[in-house]
LODREN-974634 format. One record per residue: chain; x, y, z of N, C-alpha, C, O in turn. Coordinates in nm, 4 decimals. Each point is the difference from the previous one (the first is absolute). Example, Ala and Ser with C-alpha at 12.3 -4.5 7.8 and 13.67 -1.06 7.14 Angstrom:
<pts>
> pavo, n_px, n_py, n_pz, ca_px, ca_py, ca_pz, c_px, c_py, c_pz, o_px, o_py, o_pz
> A, 1.3190, -0.5690, 0.7800, -0.0890, 0.1190, 0.0000, 0.0900, 0.1200, 0.0000, 0.1036, -0.0019, 0.0665
> A, -0.1386, 0.1069, -0.1385, 0.0820, 0.1190, 0.0060, -0.0770, 0.1090, 0.0730, 0.0509, 0.1108, 0.0169
</pts>
This chain:
<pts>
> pavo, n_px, n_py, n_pz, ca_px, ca_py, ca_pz, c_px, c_py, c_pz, o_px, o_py, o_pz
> A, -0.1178, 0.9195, -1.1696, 0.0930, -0.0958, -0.0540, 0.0891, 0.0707, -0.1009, -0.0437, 0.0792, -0.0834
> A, 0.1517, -0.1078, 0.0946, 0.1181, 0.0728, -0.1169, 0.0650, -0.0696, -0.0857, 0.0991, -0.0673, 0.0283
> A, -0.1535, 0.0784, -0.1497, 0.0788, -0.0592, -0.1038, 0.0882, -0.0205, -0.0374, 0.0925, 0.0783, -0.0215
> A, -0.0998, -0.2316, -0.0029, 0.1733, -0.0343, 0.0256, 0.0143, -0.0450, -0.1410, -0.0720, -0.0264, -0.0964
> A, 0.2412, 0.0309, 0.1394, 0.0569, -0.0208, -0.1680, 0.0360, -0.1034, -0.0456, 0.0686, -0.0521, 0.0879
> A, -0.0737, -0.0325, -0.2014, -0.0468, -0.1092, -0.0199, 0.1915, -0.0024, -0.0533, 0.0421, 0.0892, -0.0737
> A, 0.0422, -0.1911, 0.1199, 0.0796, -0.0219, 0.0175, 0.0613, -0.1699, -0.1057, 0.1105, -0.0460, -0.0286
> A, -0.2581, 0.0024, 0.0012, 0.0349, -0.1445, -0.0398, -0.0796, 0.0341, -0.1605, -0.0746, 0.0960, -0.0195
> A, 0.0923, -0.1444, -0.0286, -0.0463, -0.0434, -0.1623, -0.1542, -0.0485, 0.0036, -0.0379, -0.0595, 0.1009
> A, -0.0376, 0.0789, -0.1894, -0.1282, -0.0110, -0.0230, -0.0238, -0.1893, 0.0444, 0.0913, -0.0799, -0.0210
> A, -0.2163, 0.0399, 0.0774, 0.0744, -0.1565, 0.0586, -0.0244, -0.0525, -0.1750, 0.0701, -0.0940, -0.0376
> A, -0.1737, 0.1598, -0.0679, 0.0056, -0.0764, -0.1370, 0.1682, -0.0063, -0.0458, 0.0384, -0.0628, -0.0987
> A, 0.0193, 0.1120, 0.1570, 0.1618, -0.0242, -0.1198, 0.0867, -0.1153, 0.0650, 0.0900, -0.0483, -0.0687
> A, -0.1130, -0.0015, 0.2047, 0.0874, -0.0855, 0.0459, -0.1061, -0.1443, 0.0475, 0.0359, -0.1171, 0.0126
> A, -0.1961, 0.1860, 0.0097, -0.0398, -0.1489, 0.0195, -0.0895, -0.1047, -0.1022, -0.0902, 0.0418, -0.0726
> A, 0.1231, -0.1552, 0.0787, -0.0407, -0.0741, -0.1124, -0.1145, -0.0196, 0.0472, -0.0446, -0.0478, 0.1043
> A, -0.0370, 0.1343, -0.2864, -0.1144, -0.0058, 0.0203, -0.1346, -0.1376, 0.0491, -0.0919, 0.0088, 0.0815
> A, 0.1179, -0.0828, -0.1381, 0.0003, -0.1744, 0.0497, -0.0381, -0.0202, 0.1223, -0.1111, -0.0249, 0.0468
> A, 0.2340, 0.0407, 0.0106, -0.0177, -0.0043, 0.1462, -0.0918, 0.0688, 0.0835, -0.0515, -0.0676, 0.0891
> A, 0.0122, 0.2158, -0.1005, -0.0974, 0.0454, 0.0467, -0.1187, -0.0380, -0.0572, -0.0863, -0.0287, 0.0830
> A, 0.0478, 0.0174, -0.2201, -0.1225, -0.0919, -0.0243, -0.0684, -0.1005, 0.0792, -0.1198, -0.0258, 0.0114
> A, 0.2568, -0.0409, 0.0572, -0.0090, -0.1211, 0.0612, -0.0666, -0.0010, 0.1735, -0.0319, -0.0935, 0.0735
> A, 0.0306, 0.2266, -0.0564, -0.0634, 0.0486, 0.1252, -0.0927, 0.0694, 0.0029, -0.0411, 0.0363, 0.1102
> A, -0.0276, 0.0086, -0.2351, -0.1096, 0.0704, -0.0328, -0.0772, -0.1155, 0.0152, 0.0430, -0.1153, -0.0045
> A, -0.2245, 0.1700, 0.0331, -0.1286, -0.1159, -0.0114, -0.0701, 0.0684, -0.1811, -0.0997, 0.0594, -0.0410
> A, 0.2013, -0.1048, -0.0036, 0.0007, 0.0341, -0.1561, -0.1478, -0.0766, -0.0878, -0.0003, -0.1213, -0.0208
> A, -0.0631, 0.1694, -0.0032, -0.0891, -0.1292, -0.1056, 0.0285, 0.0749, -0.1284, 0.0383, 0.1169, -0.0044
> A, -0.0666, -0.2168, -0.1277, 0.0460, 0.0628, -0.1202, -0.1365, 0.1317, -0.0709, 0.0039, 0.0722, -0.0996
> A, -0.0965, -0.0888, 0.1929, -0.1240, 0.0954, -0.0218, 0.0181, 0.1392, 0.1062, -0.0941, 0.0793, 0.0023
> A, 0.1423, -0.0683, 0.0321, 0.0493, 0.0761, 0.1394, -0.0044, 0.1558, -0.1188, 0.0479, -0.0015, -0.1135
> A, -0.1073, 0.1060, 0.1692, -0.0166, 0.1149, -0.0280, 0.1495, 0.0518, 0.0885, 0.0160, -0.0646, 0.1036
> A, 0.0526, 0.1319, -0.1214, 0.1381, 0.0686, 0.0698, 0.0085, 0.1236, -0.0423, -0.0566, 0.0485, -0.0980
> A, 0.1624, 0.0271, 0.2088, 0.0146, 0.1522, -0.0139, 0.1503, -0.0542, 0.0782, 0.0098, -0.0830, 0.0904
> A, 0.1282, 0.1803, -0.1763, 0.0781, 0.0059, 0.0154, 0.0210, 0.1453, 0.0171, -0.0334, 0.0887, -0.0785
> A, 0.1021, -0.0751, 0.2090, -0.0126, 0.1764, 0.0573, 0.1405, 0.0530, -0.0576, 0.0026, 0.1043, -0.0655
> A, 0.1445, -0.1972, 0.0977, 0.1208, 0.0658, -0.0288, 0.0081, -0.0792, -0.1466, 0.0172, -0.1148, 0.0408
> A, -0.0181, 0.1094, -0.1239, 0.0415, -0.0666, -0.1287, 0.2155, -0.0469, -0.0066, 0.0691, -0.0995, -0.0218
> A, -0.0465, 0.2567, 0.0588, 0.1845, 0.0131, 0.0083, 0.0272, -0.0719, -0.1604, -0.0192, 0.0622, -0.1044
> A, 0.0646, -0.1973, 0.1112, 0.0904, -0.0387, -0.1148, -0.1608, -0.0913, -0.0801, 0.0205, -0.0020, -0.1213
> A, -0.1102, -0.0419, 0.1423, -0.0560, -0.0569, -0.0502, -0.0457, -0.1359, 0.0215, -0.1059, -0.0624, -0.0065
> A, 0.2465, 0.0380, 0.0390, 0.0167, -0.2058, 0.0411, -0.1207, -0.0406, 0.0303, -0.0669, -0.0567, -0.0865
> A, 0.0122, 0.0799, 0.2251, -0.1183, -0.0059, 0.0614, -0.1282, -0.0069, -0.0790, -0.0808, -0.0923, 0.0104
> A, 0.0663, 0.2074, -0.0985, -0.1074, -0.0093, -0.0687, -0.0098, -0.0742, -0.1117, -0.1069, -0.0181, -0.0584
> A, 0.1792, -0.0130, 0.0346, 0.0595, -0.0899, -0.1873, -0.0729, -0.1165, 0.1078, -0.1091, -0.0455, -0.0345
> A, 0.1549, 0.0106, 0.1311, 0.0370, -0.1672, 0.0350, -0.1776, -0.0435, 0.0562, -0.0609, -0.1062, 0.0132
> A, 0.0259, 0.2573, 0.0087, -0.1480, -0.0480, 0.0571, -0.1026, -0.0020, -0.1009, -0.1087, -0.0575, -0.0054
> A, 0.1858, 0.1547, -0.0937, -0.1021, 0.0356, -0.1324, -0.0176, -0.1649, -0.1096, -0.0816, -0.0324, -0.0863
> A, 0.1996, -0.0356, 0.1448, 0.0413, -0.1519, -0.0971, -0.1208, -0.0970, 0.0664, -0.0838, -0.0588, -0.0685
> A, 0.0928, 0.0528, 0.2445, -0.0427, -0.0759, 0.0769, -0.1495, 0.0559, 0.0020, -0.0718, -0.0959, 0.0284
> A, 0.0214, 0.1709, -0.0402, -0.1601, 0.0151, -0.0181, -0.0732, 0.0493, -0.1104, -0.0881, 0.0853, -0.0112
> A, 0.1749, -0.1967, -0.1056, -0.0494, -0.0376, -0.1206, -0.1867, 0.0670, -0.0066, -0.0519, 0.0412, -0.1038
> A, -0.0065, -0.0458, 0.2179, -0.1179, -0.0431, -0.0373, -0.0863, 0.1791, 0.0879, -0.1152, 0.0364, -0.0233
> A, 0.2121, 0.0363, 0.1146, -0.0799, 0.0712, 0.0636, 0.0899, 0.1649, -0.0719, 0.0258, 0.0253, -0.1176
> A, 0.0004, 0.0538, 0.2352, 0.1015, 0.1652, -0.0957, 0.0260, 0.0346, 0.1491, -0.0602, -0.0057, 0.1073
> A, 0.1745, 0.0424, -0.1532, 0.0774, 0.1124, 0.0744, 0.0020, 0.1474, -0.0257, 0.0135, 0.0612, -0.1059
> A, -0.0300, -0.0200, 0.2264, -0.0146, 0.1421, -0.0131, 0.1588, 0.0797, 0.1201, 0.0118, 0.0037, 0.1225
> A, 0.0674, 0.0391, -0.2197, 0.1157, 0.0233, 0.0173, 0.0318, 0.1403, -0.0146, -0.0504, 0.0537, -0.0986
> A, 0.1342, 0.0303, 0.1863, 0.0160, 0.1590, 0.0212, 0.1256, 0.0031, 0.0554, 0.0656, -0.1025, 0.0183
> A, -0.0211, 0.2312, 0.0144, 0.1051, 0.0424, 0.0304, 0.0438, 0.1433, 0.0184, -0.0250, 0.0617, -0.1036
> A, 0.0643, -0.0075, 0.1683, -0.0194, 0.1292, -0.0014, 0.1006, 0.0434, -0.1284, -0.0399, 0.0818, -0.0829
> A, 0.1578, -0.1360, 0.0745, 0.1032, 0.0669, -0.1192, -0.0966, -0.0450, -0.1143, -0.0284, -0.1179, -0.0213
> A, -0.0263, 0.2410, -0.0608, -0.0257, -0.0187, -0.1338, 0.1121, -0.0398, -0.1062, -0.0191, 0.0314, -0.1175
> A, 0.1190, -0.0898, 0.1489, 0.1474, -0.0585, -0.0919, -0.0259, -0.1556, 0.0659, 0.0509, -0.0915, -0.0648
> A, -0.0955, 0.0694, 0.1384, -0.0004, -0.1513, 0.0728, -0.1469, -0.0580, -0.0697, -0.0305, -0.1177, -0.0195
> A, -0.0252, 0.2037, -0.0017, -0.1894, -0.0052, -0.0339, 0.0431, -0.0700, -0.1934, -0.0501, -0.1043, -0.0420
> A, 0.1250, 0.1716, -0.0225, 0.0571, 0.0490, -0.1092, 0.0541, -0.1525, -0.0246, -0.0395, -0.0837, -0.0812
> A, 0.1520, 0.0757, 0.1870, 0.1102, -0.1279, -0.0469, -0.1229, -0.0908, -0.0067, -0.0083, -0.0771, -0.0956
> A, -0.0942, 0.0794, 0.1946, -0.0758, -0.1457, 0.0216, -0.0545, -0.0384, -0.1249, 0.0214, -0.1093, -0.0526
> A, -0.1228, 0.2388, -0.0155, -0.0450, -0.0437, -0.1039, 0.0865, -0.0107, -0.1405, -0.0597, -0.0233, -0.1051
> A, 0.1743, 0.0376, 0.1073, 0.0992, -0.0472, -0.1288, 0.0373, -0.1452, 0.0424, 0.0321, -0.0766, -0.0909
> A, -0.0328, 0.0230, 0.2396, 0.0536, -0.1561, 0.0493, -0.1521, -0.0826, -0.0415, 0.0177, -0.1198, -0.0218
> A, -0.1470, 0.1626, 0.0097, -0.1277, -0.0073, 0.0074, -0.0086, -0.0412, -0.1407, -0.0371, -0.1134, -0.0304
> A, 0.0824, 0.2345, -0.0883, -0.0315, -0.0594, -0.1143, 0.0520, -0.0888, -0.1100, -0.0470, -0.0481, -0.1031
> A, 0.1967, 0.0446, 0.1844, 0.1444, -0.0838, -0.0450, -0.0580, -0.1502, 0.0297, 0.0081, -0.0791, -0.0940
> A, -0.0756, 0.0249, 0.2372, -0.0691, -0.0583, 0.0772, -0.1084, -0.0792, -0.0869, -0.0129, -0.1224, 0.0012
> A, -0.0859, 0.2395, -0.0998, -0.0895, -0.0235, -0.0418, -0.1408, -0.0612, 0.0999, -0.0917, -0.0720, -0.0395
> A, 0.1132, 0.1288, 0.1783, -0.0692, -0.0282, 0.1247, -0.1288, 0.1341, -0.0685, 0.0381, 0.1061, -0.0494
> A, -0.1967, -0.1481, 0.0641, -0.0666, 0.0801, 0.0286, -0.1028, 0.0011, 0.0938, -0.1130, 0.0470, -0.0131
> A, 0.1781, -0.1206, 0.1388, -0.1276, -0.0115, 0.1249, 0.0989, 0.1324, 0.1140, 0.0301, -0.0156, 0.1183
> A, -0.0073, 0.1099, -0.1871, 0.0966, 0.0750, 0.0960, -0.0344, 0.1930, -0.0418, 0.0469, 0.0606, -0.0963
> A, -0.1288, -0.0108, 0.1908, -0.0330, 0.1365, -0.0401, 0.1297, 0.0671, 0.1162, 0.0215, -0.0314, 0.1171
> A, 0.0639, 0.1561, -0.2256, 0.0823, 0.0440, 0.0931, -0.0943, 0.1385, 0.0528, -0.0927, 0.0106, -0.0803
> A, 0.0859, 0.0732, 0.1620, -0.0551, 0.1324, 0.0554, 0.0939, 0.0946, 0.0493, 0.1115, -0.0195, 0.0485
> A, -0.1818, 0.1380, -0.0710, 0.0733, 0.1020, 0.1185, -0.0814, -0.0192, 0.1498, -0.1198, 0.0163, 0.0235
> A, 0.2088, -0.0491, 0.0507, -0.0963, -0.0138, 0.1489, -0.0730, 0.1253, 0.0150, -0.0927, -0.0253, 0.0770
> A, 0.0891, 0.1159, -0.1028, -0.0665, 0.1258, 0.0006, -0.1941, -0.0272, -0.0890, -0.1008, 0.0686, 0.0171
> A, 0.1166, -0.1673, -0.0872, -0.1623, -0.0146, -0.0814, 0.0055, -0.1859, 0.0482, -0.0049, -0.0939, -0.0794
> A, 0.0124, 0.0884, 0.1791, -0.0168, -0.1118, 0.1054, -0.0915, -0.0532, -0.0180, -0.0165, -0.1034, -0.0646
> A, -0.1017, 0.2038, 0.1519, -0.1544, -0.0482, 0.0135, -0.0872, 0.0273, -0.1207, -0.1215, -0.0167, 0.0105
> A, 0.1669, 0.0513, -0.1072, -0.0717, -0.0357, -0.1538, 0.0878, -0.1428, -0.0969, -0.0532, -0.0585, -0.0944
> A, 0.1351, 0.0408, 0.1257, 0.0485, -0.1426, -0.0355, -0.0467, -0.1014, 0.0667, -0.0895, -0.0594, -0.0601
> A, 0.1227, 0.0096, 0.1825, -0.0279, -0.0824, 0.0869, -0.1454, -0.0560, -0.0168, -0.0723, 0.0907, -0.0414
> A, 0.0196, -0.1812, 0.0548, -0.1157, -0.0594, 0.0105, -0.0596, 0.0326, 0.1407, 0.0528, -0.0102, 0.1108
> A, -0.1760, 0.0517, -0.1457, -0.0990, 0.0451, 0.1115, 0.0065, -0.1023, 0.1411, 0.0232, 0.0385, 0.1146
> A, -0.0540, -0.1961, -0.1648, 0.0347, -0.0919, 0.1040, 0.1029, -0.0652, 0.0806, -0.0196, -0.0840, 0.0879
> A, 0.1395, 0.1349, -0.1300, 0.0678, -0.0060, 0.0481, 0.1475, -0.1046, -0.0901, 0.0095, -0.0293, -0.1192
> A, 0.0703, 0.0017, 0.2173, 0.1279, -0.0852, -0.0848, -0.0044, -0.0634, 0.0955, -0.0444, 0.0248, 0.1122
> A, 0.1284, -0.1781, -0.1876, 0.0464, -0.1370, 0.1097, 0.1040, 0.0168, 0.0901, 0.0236, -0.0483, 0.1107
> A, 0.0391, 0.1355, -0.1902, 0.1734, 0.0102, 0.1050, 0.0294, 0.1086, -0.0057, -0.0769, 0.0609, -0.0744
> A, 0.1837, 0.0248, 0.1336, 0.0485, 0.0832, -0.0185, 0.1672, -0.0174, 0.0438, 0.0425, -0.0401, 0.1083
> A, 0.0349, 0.0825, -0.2250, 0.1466, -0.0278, 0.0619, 0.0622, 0.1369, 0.0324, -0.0056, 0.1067, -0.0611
> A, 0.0548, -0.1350, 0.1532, 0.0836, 0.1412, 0.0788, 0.1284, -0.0188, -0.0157, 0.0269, -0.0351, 0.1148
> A, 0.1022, 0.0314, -0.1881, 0.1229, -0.0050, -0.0053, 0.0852, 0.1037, 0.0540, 0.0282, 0.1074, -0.0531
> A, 0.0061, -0.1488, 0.1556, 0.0856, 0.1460, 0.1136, -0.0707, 0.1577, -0.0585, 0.0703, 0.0813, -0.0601
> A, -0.1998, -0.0599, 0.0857, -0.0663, 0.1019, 0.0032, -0.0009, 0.0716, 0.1048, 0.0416, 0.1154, 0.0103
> A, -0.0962, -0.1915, 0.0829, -0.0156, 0.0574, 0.1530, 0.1384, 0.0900, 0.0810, -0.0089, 0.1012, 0.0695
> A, 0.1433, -0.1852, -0.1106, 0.0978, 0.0834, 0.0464, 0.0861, 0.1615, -0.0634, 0.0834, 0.0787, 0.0448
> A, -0.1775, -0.0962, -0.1926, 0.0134, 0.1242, -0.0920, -0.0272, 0.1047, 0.0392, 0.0635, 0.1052, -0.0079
> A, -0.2307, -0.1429, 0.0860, -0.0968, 0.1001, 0.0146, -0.0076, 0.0753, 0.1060, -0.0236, -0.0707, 0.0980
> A, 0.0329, 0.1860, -0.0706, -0.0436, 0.0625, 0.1075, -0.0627, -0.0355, 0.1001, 0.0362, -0.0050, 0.1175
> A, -0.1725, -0.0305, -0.1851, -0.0831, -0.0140, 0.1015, -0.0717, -0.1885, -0.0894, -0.0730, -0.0196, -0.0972
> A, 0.1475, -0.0826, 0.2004, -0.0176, -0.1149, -0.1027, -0.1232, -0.0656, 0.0641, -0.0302, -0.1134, -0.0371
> A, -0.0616, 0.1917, 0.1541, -0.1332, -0.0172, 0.0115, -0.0829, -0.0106, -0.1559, -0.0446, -0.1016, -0.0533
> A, 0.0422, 0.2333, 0.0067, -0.0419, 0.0718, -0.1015, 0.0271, -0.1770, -0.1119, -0.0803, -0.0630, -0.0687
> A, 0.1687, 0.0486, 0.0873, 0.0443, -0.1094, -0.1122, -0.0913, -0.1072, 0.0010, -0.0580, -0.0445, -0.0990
> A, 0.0433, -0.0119, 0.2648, -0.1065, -0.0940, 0.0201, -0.1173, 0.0253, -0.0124, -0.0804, -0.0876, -0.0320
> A, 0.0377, 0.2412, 0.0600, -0.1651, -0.0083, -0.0088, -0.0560, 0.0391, -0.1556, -0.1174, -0.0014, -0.0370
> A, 0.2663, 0.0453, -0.0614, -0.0708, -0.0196, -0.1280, -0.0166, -0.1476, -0.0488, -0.0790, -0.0289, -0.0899
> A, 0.1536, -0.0585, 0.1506, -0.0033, -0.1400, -0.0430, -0.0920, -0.0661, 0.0913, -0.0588, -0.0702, -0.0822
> A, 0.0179, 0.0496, 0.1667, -0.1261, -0.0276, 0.0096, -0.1520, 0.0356, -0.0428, -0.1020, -0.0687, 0.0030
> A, 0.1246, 0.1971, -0.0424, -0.1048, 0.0603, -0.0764, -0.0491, -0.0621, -0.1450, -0.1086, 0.0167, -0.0554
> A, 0.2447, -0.1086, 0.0028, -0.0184, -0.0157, -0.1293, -0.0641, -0.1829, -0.0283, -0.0472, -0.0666, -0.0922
> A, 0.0793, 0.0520, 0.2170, -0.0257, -0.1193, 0.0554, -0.1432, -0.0490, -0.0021, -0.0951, 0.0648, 0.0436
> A, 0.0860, -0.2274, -0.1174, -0.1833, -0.0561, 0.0593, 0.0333, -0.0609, 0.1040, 0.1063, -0.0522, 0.0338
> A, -0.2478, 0.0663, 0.0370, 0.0447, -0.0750, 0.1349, 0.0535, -0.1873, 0.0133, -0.0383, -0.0941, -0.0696
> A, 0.1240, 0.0948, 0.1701, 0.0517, -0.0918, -0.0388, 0.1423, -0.0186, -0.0891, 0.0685, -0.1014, -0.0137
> A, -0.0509, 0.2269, -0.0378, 0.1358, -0.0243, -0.0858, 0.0912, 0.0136, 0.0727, -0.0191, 0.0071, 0.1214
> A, 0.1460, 0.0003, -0.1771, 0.1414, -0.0188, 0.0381, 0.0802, 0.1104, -0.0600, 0.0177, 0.0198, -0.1202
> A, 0.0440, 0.0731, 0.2550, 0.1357, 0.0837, -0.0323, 0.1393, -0.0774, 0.0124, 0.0274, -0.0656, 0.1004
> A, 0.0455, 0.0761, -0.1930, 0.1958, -0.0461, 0.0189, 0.0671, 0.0928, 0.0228, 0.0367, 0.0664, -0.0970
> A, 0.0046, -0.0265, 0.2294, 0.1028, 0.0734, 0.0235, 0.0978, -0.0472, 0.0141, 0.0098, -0.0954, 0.0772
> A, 0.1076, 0.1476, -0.1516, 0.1232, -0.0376, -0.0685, 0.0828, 0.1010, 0.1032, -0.0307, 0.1192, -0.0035
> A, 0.1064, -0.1511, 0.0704, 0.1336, 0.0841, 0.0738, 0.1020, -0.0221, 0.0077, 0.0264, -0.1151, -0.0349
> A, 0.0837, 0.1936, 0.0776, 0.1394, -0.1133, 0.0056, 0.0223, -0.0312, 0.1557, -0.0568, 0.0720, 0.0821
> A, 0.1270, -0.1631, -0.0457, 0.0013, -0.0448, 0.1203, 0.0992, 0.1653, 0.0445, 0.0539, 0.0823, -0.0739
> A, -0.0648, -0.0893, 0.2134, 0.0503, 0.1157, 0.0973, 0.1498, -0.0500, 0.0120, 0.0397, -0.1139, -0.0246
> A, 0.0485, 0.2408, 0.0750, 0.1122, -0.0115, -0.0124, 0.0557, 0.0669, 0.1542, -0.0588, 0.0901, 0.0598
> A, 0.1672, -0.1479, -0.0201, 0.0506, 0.0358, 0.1341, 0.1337, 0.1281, -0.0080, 0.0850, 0.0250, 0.0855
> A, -0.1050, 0.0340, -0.2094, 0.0158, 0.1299, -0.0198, -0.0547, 0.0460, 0.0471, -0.1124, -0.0492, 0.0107
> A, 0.1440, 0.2123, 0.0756, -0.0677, 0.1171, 0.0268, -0.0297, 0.0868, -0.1262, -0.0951, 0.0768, -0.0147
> A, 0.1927, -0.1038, -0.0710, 0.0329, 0.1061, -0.1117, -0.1091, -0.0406, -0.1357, -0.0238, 0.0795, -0.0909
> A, -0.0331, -0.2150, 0.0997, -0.1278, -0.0669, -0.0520, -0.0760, 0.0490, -0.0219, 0.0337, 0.0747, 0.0919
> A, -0.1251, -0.0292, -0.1296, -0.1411, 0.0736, 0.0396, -0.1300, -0.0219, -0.1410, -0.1052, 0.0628, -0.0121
> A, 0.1650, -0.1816, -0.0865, -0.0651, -0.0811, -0.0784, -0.0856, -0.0827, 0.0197, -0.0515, -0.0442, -0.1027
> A, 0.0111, 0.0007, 0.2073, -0.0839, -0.0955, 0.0887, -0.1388, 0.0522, 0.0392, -0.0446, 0.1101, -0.0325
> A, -0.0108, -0.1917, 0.0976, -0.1460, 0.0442, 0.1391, 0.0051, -0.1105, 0.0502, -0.0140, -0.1036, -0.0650
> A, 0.0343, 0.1085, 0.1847, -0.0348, -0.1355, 0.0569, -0.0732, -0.0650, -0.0398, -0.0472, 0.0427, -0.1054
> A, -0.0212, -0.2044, 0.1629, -0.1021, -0.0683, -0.0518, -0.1249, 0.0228, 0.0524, -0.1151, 0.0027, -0.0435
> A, 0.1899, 0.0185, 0.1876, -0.1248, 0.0462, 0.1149, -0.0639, 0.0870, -0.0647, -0.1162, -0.0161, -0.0373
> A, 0.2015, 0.1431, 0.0117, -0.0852, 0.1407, -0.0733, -0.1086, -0.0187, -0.0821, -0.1087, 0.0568, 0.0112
> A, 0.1560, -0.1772, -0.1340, -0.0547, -0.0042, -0.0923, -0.1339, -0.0808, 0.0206, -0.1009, 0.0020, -0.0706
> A, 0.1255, -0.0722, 0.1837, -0.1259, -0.0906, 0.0422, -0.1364, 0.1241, 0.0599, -0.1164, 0.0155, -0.0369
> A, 0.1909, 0.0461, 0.1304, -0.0826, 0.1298, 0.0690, -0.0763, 0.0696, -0.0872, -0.1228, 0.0011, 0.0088
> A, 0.1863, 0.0604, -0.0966, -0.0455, 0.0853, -0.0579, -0.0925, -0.0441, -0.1296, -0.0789, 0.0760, -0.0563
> A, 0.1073, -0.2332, 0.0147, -0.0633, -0.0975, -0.0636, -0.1502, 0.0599, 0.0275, -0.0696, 0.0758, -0.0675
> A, 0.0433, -0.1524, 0.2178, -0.1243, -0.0007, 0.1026, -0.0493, 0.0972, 0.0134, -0.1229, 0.0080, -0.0014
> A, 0.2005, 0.0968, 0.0186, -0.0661, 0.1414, -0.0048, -0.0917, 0.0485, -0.1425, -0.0934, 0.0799, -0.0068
> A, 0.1542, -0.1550, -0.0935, -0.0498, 0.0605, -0.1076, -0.1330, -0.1165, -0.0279, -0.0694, 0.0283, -0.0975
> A, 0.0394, -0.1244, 0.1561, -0.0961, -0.0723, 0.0091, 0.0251, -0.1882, -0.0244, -0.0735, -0.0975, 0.0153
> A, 0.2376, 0.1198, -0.0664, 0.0096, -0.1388, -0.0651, 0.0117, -0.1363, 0.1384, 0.0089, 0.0126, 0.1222
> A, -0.0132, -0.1174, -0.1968, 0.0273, -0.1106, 0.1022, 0.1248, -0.0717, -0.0657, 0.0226, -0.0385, -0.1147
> A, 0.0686, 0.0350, 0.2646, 0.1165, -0.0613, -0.0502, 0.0144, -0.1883, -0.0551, -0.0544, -0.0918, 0.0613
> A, 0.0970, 0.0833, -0.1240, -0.0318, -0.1481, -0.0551, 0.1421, -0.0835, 0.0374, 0.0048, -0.0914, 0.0823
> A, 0.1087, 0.1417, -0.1595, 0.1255, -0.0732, 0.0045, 0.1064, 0.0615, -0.0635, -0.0191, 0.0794, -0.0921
> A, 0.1491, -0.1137, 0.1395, 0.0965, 0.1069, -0.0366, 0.1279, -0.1194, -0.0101, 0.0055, -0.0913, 0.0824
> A, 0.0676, 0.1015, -0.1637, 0.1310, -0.0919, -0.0739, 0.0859, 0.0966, -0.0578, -0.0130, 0.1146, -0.0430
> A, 0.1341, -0.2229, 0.0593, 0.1231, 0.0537, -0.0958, -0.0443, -0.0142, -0.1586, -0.0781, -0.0869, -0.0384
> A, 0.1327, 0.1742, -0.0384, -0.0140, -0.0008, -0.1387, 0.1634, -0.0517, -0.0121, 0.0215, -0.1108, -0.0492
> A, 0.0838, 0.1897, 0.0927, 0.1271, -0.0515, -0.0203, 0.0843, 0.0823, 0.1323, -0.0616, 0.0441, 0.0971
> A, 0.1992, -0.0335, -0.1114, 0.1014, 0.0339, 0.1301, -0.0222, 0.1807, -0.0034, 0.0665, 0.0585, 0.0854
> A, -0.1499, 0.0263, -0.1727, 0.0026, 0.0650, -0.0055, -0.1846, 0.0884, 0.0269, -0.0440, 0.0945, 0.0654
> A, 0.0175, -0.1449, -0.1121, -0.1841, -0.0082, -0.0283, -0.1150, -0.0958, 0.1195, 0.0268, -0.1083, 0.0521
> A, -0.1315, 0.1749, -0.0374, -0.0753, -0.1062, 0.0297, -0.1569, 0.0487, -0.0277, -0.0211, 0.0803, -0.0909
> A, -0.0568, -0.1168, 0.1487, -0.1450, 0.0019, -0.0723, -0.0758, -0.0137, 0.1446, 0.0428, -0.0668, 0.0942
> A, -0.1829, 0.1551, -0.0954, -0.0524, -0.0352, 0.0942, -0.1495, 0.0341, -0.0810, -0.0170, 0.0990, -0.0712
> A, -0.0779, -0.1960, 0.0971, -0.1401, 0.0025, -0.0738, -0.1046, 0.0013, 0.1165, -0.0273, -0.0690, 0.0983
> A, -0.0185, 0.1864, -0.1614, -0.1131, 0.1035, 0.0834, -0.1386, -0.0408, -0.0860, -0.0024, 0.0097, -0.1227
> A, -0.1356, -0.0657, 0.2168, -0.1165, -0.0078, -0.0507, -0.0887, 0.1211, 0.0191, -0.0021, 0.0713, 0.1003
> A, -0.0666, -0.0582, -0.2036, -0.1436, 0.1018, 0.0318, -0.0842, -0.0846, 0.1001, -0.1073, 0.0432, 0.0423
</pts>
């Protein structure tokens, strides 16, 4: 698989965070791991909404890791540990997390297998992945996308069960993968 170049804006800067809440199986005790952090939105809005459980939030740019926790303490939010994905499996809880959100990860990555089978790994059984993509484009010159099919395939391959997949907006949509 060849990594493609991400052509559209992080989906935290254009989609209202709200709205994707609204398609998550969110409870306010819900243990979470946020894989792309990007602008934050996402994590502020989940860190508000699970008053009662923590987010565990990363990113590969250590400047994105950085912004989160200055939006974090402005926020005065403390159910929110930021990490280097690199000390992963010494943060993370042994049993696992409720959700895992994927925000256009898979089309970043090389190899966006790799993407799914670390997120199921982090997974209790029974939980829920959000993969976040942008809808496909009838450009050749496009190459910001994965199909849905792909993403379903390679879902399965990595062990998940497909659940349901929606528009987030004219640009975005969501498809939720079970352990």
């Amino acid at each position: 698989m060849v990594k493609r170049k991400l052509l559209s804006p992080d989906p935290s800067e254009i989609l209202d965070p709200l709205r994707l809440m609204a398609q998550l199986p969110l409870q306010p005790y819900h243990v979470l791991a946020d894989l792309r952090i990007g602008s934050g939105a996402f994590t502020i809005s989940l860190a508000k909404h699970n008053y009662d459980g923590q987010i565990f939030a990363t990113d590969a740019s250590a400047q994105m890791r950085k912004n989160l926790q200055e939006k974090l303490s402005q926020a005065r939010l403390g159910n929110v540990q930021v990490y280097d994905p690199k000390s992963e499996s010494k943060i993370l809880p042994n049993e696992g997390v409720d959700g895992v959100l994927l925000p256009s990860m898979l089309v970043a990555e090389a190899e966006p297998s790799a993407v799914l089978s670390r997120a199921i790994g982090l997974l209790k059984k029974g939980a829920w992945a959000a993969v976040i993509e942008k809808h496909g484009s009838d450009s050749e010159e496009e190459t910001d996308n994965l199909p849905e099919s792909e993403i379903i395939a390679l879902a399965k391959e990595s062990g998940f069960r497909f659940s349901e997949r929606r528009d987030l907006d004219d640009n975005f949509y969501i498809i939720i993968l079970r352990k």
